[in-house]
KOLDO-500898 format. One record per residue: residue number from 1; residue in three letters; x, y, z of N, C-alpha, C, O in turn. Coordinates in steps of 0.1 Angstrom, whole numbers, m for minus. Layout:
// KOLDO-500898
(NUM, "ALA", (X, Y, Z), (X, Y, Z), (X, Y, Z), (X, Y, Z))
...
This chain:
// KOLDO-500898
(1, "UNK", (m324, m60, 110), (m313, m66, 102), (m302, m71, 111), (m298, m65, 121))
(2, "UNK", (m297, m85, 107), (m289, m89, 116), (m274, m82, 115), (m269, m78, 105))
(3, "UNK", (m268, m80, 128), (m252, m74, 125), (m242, m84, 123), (m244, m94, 130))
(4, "UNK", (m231, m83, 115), (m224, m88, 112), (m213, m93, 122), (m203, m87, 118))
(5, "UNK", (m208, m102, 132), (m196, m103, 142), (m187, m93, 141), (m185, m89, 130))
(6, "UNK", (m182, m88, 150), (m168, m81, 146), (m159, m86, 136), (m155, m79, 126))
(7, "UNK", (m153, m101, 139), (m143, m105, 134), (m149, m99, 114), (m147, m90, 107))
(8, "UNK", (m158, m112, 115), (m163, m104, 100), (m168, m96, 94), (m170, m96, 82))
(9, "UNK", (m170, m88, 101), (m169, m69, 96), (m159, m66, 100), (m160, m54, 103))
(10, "UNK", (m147, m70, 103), (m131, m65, 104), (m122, m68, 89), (m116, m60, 82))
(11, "UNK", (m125, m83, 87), (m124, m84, 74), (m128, m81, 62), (m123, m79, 51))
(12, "UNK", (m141, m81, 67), (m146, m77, 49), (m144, m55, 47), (m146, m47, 38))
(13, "UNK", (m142, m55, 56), (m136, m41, 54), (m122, m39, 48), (m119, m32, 38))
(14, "UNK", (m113, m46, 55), (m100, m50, 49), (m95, m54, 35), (m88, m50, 27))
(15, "UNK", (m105, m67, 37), (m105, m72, 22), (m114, m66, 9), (m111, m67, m3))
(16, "UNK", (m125, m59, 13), (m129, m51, 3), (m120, m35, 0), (m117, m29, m10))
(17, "UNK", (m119, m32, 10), (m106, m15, 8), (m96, m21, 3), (m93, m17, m8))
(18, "UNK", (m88, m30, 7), (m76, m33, m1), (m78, m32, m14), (m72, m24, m21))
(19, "UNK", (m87, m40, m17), (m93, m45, m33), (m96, m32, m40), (m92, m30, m52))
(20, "UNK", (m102, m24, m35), (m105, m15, m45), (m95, m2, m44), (m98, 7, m51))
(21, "UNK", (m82, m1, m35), (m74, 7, m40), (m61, 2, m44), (m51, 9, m44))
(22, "UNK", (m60, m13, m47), (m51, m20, m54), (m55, m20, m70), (m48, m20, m80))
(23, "UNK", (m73, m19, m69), (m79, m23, m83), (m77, m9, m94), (m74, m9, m106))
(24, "UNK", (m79, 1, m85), (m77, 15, m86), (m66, 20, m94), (m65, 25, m105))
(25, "UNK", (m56, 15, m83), (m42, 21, m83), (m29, 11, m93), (m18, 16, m92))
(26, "UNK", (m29, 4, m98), (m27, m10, m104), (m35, m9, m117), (m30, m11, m128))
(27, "UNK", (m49, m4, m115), (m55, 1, m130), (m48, 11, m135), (m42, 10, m146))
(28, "UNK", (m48, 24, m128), (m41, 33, m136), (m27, 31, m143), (m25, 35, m154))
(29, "UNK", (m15, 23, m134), (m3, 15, m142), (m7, 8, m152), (2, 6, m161))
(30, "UNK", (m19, 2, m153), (m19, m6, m168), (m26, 4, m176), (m20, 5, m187))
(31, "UNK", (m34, 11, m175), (m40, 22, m185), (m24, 24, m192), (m23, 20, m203))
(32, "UNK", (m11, 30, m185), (m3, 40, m187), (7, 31, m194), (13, 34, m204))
(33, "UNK", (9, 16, m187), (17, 7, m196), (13, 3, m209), (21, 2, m218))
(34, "UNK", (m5, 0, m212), (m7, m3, m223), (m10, 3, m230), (m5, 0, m241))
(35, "UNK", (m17, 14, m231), (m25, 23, m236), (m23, 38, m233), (m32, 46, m232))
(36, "UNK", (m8, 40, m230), (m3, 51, m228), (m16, 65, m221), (m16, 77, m223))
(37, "UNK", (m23, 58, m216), (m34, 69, m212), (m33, 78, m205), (m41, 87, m207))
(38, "UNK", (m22, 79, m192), (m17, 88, m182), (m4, 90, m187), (4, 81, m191))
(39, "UNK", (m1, 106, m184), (14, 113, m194), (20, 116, m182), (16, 126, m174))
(40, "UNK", (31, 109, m178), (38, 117, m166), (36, 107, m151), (28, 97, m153))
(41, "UNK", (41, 108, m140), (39, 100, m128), (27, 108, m120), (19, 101, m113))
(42, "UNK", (26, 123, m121), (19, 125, m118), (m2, 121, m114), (m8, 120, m103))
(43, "UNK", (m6, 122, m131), (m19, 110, m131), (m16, 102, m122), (m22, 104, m112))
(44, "UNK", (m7, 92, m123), (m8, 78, m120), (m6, 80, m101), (m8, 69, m96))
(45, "UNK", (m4, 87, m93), (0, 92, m85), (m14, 95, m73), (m18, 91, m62))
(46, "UNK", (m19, 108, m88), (m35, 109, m79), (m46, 97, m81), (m55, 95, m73))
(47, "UNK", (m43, 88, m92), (m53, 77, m92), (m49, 68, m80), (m58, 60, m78))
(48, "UNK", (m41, 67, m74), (m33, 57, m64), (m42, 69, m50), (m50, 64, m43))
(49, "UNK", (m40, 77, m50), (m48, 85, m37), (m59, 86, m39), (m65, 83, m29))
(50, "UNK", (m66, 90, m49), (m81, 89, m50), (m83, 71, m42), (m88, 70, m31))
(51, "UNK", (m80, 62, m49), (m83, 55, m44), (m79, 50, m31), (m87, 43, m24))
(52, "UNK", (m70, 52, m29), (m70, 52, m11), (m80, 61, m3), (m83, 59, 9))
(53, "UNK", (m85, 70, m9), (m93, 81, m3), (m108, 74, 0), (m113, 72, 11))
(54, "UNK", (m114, 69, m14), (m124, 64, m11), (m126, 51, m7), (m137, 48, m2))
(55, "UNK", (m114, 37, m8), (m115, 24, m1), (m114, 33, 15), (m120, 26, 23))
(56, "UNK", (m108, 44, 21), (m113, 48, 39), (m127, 48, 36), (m135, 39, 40))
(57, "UNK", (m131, 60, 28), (m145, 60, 32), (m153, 49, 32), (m161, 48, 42))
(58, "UNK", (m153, 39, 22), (m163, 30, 20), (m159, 16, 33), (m166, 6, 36))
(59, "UNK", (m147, 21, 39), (m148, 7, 50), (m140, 10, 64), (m135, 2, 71))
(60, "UNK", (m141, 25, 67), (m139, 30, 80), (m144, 24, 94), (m138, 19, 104))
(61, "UNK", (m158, 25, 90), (m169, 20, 97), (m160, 6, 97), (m150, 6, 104))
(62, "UNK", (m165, m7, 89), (m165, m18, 93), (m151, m22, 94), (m151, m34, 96))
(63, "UNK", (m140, m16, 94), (m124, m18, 101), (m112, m11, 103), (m101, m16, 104))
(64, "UNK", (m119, 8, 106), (m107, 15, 106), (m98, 17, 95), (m88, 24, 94))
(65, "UNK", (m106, 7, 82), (m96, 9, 67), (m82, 12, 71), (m76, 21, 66))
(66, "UNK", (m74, 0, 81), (m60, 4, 76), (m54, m6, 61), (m42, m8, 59))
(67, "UNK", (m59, m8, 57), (m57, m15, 44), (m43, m20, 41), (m41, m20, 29))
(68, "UNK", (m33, m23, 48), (m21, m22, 49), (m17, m29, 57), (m25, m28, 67))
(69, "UNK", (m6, m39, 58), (0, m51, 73), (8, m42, 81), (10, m44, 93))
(70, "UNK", (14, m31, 75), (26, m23, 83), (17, m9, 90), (23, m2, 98))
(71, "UNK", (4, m6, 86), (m3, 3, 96), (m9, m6, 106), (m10, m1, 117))
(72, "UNK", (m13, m20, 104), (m23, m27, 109), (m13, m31, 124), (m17, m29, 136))
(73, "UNK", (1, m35, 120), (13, m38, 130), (16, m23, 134), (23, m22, 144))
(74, "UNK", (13, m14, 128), (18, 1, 137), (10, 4, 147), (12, 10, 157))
(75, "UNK", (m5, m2, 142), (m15, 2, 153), (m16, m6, 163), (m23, m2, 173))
(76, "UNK", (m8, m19, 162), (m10, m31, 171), (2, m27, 185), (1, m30, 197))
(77, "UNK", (15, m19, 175), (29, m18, 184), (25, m6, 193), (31, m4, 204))
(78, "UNK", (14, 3, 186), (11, 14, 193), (m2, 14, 203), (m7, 25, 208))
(79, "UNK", (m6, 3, 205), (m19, m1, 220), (m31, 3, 209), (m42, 3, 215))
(80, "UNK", (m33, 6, 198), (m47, 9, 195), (m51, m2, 186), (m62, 2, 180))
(81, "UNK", (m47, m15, 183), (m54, m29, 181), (m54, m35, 185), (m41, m36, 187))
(82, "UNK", (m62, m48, 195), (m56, m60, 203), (m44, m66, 187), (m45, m65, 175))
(83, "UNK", (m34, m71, 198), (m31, m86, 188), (m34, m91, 180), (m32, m93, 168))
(84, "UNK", (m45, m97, 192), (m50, m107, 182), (m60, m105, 170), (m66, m114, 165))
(85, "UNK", (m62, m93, 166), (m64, m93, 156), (m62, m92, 140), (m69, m92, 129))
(86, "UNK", (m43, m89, 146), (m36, m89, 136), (m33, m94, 120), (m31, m88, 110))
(87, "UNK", (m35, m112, 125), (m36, m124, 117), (m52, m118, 107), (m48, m115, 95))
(88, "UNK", (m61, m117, 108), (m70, m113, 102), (m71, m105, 94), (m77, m107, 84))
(89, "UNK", (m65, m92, 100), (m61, m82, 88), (m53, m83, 80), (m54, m80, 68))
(90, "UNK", (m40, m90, 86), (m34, m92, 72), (m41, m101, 64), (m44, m97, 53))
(91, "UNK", (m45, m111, 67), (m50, m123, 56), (m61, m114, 50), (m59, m115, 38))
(92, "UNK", (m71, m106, 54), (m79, m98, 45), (m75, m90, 34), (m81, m88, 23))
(93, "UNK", (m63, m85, 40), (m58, m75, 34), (m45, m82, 20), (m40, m76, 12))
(94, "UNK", (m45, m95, 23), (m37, m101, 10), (m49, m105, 2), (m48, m105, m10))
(95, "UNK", (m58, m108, 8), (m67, m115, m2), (m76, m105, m7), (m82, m108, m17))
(96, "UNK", (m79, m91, m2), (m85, m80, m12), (m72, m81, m23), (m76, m85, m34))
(97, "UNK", (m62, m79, m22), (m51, m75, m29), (m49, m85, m44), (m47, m83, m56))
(98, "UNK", (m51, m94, m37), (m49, m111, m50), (m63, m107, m57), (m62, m99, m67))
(99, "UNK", (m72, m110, m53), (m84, m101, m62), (m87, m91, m69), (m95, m90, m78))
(100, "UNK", (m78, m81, m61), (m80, m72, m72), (m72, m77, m88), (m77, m75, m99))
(101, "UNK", (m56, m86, m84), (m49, m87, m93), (m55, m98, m102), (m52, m100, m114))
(102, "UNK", (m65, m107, m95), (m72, m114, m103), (m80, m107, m115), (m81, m112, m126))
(103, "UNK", (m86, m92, m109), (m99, m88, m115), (m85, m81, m127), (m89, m79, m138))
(104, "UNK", (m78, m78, m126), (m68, m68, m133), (m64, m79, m145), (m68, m78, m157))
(105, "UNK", (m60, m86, m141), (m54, m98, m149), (m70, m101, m163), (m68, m101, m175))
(106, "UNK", (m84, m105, m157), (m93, m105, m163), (m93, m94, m168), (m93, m98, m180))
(107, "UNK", (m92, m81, m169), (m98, m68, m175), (m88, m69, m186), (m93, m68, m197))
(108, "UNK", (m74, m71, m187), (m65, m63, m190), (m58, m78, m201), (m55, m76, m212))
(109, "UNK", (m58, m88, m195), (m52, m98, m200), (m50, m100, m213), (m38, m99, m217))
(110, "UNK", (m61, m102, m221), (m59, m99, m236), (m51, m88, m242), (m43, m90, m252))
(111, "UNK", (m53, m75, m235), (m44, m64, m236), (m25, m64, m239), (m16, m60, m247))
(112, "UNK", (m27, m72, m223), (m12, m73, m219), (m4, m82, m232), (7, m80, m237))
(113, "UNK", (m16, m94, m236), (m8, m103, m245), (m3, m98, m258), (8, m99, m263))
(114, "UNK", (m15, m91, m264), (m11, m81, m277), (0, m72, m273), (10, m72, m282))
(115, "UNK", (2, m64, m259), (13, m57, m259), (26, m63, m261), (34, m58, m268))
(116, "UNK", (28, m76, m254), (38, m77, m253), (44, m93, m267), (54, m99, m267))
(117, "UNK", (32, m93, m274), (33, m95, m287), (37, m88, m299), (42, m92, m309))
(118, "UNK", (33, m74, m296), (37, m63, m307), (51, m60, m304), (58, m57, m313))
(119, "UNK", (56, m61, m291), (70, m58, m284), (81, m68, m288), (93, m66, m290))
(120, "UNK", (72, m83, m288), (84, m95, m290), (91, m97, m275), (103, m98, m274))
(121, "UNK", (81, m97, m265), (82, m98, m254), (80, m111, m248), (68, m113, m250))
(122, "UNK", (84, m120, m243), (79, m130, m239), (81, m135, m225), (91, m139, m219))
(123, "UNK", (65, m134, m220), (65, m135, m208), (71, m148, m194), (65, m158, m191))
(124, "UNK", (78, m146, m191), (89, m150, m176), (102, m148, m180), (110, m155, m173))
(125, "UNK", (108, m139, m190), (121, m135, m195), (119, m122, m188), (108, m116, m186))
(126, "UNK", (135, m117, m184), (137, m103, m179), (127, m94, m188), (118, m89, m183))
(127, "UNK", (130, m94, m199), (124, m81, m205), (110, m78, m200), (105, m67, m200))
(128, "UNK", (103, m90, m197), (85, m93, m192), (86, m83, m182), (77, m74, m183))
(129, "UNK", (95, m81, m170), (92, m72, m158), (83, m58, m167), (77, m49, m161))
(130, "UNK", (82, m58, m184), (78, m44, m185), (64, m43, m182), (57, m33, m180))
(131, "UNK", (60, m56, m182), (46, m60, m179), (41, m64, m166), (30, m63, m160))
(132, "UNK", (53, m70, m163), (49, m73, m146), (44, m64, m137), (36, m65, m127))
(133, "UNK", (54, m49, m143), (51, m37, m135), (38, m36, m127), (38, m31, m116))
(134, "UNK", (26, m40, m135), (14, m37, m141), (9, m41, m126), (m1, m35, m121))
(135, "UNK", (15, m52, m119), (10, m58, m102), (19, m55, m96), (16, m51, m85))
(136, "UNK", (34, m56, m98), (42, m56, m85), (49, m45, m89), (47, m39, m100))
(137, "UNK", (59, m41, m77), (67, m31, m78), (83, m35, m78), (87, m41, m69))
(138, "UNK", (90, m32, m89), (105, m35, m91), (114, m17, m87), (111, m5, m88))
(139, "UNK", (123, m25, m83), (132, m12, m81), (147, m11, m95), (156, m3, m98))
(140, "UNK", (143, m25, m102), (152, m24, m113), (143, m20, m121), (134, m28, m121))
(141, "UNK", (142, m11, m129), (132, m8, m138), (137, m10, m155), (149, m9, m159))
(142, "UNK", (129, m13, m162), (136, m13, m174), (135, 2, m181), (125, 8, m181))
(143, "UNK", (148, 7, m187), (150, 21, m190), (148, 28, m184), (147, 40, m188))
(144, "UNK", (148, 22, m169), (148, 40, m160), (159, 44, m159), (168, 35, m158))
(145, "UNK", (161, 57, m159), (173, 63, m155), (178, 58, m140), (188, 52, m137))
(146, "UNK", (170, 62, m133), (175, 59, m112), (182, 51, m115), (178, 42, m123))
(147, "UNK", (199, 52, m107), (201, 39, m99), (204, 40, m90), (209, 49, m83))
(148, "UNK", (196, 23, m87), (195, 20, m73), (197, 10, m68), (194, 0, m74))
(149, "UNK", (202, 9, m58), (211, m6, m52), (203, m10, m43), (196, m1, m38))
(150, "UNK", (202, m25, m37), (191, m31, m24), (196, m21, m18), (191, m11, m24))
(151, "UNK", (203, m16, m9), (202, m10, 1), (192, 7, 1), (184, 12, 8))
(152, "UNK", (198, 9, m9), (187, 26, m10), (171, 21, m18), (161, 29, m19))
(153, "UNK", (170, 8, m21), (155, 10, m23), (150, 6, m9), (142, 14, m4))
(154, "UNK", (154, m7, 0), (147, m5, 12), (146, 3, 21), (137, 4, 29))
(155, "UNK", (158, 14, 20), (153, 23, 27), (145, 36, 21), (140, 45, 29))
(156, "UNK", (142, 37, 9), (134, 45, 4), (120, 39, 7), (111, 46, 13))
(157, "UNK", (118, 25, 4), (107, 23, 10), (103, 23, 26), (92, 24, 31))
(158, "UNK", (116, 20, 32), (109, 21, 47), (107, 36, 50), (99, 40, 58))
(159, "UNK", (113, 41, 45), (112, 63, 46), (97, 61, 47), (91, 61, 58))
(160, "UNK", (92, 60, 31), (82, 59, 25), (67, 58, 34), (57, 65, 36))
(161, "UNK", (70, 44, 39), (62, 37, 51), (60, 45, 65), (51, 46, 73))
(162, "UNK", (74, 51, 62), (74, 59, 82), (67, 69, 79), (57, 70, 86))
(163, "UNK", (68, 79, 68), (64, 92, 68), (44, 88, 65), (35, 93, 71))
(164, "UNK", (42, 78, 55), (29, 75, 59), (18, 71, 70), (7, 72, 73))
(165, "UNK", (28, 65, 73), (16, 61, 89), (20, 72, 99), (11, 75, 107))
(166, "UNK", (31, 79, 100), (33, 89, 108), (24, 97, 108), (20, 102, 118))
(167, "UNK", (20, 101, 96), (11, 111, 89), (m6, 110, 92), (m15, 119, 94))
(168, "UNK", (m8, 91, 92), (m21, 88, 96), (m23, 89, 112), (m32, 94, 118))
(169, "UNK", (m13, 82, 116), (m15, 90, 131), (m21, 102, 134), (m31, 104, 141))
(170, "UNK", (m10, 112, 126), (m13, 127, 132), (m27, 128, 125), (m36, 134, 131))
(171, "UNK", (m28, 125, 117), (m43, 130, 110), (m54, 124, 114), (m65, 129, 110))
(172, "UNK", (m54, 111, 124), (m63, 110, 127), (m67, 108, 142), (m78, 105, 147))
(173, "UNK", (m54, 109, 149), (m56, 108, 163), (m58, 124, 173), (m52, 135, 172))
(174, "UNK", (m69, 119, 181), (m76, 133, 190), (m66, 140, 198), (m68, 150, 204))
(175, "UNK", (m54, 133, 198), (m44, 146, 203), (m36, 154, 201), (m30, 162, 207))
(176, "UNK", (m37, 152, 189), (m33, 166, 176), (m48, 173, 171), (m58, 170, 164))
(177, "UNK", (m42, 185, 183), (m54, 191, 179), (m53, 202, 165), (m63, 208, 162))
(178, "UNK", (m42, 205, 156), (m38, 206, 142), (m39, 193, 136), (m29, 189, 131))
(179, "UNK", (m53, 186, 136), (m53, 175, 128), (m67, 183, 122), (m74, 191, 128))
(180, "UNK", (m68, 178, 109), (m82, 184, 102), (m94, 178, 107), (m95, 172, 118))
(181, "UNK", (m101, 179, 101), (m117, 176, 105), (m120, 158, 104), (m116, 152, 94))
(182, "UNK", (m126, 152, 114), (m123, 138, 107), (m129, 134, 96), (m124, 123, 91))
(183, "UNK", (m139, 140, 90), (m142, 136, 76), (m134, 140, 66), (m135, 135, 55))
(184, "UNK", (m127, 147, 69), (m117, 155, 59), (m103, 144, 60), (m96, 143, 50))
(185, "UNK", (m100, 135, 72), (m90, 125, 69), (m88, 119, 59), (m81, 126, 52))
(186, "UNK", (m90, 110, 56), (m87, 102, 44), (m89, 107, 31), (m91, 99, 22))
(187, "UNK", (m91, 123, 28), (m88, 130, 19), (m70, 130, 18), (m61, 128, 10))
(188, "UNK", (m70, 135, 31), (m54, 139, 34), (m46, 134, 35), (m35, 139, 35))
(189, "UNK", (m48, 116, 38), (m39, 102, 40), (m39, 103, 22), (m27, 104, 19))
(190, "UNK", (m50, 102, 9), (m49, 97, 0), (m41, 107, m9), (m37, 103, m20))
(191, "UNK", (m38, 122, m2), (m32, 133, m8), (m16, 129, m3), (m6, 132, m10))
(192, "UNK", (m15, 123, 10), (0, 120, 13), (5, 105, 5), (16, 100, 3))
(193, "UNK", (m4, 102, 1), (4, 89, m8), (4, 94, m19), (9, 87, m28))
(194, "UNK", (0, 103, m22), (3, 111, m38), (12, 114, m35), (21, 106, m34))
(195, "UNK", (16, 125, m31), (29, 132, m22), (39, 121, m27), (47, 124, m36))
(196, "UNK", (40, 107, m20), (49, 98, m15), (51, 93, m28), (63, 94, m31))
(197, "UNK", (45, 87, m38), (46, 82, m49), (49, 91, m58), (57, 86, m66))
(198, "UNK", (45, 104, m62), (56, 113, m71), (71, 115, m62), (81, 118, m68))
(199, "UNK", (72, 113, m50), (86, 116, m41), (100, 101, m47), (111, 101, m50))
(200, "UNK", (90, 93, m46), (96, 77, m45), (95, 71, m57), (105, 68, m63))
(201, "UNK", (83, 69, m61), (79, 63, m72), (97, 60, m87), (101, 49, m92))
(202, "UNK", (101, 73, m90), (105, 69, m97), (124, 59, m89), (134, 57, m95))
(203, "UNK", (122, 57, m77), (133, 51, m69), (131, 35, m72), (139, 27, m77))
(204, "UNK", (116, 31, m67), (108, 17, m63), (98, 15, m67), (92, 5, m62))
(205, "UNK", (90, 23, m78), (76, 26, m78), (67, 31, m65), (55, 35, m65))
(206, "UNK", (76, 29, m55), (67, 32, m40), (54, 22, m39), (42, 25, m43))
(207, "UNK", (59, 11, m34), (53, 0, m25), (44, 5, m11), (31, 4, m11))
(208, "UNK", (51, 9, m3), (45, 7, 11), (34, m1, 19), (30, 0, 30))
(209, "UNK", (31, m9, 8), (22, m16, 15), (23, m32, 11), (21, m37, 0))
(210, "UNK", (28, m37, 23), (34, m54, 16), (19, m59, 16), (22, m71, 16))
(211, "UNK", (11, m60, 16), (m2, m68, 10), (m2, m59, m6), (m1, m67, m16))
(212, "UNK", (m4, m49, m9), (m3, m43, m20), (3, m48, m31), (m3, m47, m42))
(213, "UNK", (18, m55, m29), (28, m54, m33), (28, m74, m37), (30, m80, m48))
(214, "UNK", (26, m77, m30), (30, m93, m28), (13, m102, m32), (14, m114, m37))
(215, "UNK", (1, m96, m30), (m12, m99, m36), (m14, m99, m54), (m18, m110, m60))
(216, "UNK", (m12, m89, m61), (m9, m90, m75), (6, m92, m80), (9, m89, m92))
(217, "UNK", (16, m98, m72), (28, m101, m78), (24, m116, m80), (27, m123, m91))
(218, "UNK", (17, m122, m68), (16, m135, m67), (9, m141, m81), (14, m149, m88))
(219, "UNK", (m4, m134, m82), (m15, m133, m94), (m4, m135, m106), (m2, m147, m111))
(220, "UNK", (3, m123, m112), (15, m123, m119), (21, m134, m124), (19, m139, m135))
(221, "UNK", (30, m138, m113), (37, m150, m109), (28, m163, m115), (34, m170, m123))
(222, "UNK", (14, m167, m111), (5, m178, m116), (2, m175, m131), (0, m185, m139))
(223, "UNK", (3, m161, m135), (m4, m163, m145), (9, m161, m157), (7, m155, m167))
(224, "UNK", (20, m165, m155), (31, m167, m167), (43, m160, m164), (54, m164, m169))
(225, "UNK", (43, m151, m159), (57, m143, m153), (67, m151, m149), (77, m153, m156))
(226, "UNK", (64, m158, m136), (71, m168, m130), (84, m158, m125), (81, m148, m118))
(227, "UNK", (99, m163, m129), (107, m160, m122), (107, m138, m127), (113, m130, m120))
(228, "UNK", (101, m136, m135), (102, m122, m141), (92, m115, m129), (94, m103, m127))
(229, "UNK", (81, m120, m121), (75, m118, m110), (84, m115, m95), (79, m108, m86))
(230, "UNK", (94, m119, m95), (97, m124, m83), (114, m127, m92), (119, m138, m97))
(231, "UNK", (121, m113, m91), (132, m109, m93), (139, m107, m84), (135, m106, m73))
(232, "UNK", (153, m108, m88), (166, m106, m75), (162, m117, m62), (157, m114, m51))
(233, "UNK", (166, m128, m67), (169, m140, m58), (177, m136, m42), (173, m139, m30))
(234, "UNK", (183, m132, m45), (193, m123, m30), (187, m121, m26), (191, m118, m15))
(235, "UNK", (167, m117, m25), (157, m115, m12), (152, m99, m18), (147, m91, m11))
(236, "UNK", (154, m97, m31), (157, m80, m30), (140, m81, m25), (136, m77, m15))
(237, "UNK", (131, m89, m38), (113, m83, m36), (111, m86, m17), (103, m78, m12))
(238, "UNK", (116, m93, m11), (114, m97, 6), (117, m82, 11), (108, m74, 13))
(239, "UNK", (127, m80, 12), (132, m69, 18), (130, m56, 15), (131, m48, 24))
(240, "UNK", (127, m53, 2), (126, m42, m3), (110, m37, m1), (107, m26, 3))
(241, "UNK", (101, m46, m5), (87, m46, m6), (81, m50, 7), (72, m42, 10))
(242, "UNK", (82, m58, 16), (72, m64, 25), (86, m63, 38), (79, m64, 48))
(243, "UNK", (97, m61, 41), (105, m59, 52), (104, m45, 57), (101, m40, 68))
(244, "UNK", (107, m38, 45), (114, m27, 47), (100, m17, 50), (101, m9, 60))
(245, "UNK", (89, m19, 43), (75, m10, 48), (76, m17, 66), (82, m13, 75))
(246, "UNK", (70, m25, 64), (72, m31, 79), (77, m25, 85), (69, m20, 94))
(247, "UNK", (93, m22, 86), (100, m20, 97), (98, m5, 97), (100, 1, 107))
(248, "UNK", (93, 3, 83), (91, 19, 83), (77, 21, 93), (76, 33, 98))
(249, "UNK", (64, 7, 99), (56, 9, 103), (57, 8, 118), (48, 12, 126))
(250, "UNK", (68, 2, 119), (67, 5, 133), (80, 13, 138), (87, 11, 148))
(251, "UNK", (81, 19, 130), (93, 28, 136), (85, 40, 136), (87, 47, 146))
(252, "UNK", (76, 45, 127), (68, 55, 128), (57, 50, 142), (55, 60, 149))
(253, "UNK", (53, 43, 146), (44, 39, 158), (54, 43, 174), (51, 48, 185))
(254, "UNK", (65, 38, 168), (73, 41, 179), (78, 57, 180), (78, 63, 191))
(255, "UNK", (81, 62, 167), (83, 78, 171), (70, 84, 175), (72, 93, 182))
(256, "UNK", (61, 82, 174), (44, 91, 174), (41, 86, 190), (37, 96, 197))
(257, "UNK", (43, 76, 195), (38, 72, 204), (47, 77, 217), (43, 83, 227))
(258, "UNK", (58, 75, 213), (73, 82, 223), (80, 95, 220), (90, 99, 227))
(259, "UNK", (75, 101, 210), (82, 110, 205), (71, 124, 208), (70, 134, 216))
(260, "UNK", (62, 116, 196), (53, 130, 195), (39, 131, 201), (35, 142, 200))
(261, "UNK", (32, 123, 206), (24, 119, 212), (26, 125, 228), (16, 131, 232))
(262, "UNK", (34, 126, 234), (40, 133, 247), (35, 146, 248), (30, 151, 258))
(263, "UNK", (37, 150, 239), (45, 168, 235), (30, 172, 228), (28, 184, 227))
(264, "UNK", (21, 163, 225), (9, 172, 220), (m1, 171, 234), (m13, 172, 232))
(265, "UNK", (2, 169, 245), (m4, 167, 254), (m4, 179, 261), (4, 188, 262))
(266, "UNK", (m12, 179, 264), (m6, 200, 273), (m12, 197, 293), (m19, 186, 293))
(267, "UNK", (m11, 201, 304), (m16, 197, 313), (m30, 200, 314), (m35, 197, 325))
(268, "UNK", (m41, 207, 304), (m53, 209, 302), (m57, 203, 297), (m69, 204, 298))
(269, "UNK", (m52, 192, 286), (m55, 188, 273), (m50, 172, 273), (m39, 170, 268))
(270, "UNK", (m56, 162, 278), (m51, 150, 281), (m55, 145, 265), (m64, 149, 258))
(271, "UNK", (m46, 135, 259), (m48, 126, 244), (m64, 119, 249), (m69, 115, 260))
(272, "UNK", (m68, 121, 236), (m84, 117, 236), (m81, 103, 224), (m89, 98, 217))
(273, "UNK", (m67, 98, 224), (m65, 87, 215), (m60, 77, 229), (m47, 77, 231))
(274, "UNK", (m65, 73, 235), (m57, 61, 242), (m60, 50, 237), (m69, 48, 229))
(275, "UNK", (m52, 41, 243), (m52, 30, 241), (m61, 16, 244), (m65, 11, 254))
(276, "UNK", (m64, 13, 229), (m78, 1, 229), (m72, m12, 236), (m63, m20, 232))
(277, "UNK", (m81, m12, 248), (m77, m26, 256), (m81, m42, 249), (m93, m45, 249))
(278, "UNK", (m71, m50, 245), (m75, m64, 236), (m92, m67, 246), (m99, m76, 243))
């Protein structure tokens, strides 16, 4: 059997993991918006980690499954991706993401319109964000209690971002030797974004992943939302959603790499994670 290039077994790992824990995690919010099926943030929480659990397993192998532009740039700031492979992952990783919101939009579509027909809702008016929910993530929520101002949702999401890649580092690099078994990883990355999304969720819905975030908003956005997609003109969806993870991804690359990465080294015990030469 012939092997596939790297480049394109880099992508289609990217672009398939994205897809199926956007399709995953994005399904369970529409189950819970339309059809009240999950009671609580909790459900909606482990369906968002299950599915990060199993898009690692299913595309480890063909791209390290960082499924995400702000691990993809944490791993690039931290010597363990060339560069130049950066551009690829993300474009994989938006285009799993639009797909999924494509396949969501198909599944659900009819759904959404009865809902927000029985509501007297009409889709690209404020009130629609109750539906938009369904792909992107708003930090103005309709009827939530939280408030929250630009400044504390970006930094809940950049929190958000640091403590997750911080976490995938330790869990999966060979110089934490208190890291679990490596099959047992991406159990424990999909148990820390549960963690993170009952922690945040009810702040921002908890984004951290600007392909996540900006792939089914866009979908949204095409399919009738319009300005109810792509709220707070002042930059809030830029900054809050696709800035702020970002800058949580390499701020966590920079503490692991200069901080904690040092200190798990012992003079018997050299890091068995160095760094991948472009």
């Amino acid at each position: 059997m012939k092997t596939l290039p790297e480049t394109s077994r880099n992508m289609l790992g990217e672009g398939l993991g994205t897809f199926v824990l956007v399709l995953f995690g994005c399904g369970a919010v529409a189950g819970t918006v339309l059809f009240k099926a999950h009671h609580g943030l909790l459900p909606v929480a482990l369906v968002w980690g299950f599915g990060v659990t199993l898009a690692i397993y299913l595309t480890r192998h063909l791209s390290c499954a960082h499924l995400n532009p702000a691990v993809s740039l944490a791993m690039v700031l931290s010597g363990r991706m060339a560069a130049r492979k950066l551009p690829g992952y993300i474009a994989a990783q938006l285009g799993g993401a639009i797909l999924a919101g494509v396949t969501l939009l198909a599944l659900f579509g009819p759904s959404i319109a009865a809902h927000e027909q029985s509501l007297g809702i009409i889709r690209g008016t404020a009130p629609s964000v109750a539906t938009a929910m369904i792909f992107g993530e708003f930090y103005h929520q309709p009827g939530a209690g939280a408030v929250v101002s630009l400044p504390l949702a970006m930094g809940a999401e950049a929190l958000g971002t640091f403590l997750l890649v911080l976490l995938i580092f330790a869990l999966t690099e060979g110089c934490n030797l208190g890291r679990p078994d490596n099959a047992l990883a991406p159990v424990f990355i999909g148990l820390t974004v549960t963690a993170l999304i009952c922690l945040l969720a009810p702040l921002t819905q908890a984004g951290f992943n600007p392909a996540r975030d900006f792939g089914p908003r866009l979908v949204a956005w095409c399919a009738g939302w319009g300005d109810a997609a792509f709220p707070d003109r002042v930059g809030g969806f830029f900054h809050v959603y696709i800035a702020a993870p970002l800058l949580g991804g390499v701020l966590a690359a920079l503490f692991f790499t200069r901080i904690m990465e040092p200190r798990f080294r012992t003079p018997t015990d050299r890091c068995a994670c160095g760094p991948q030469r472009p």
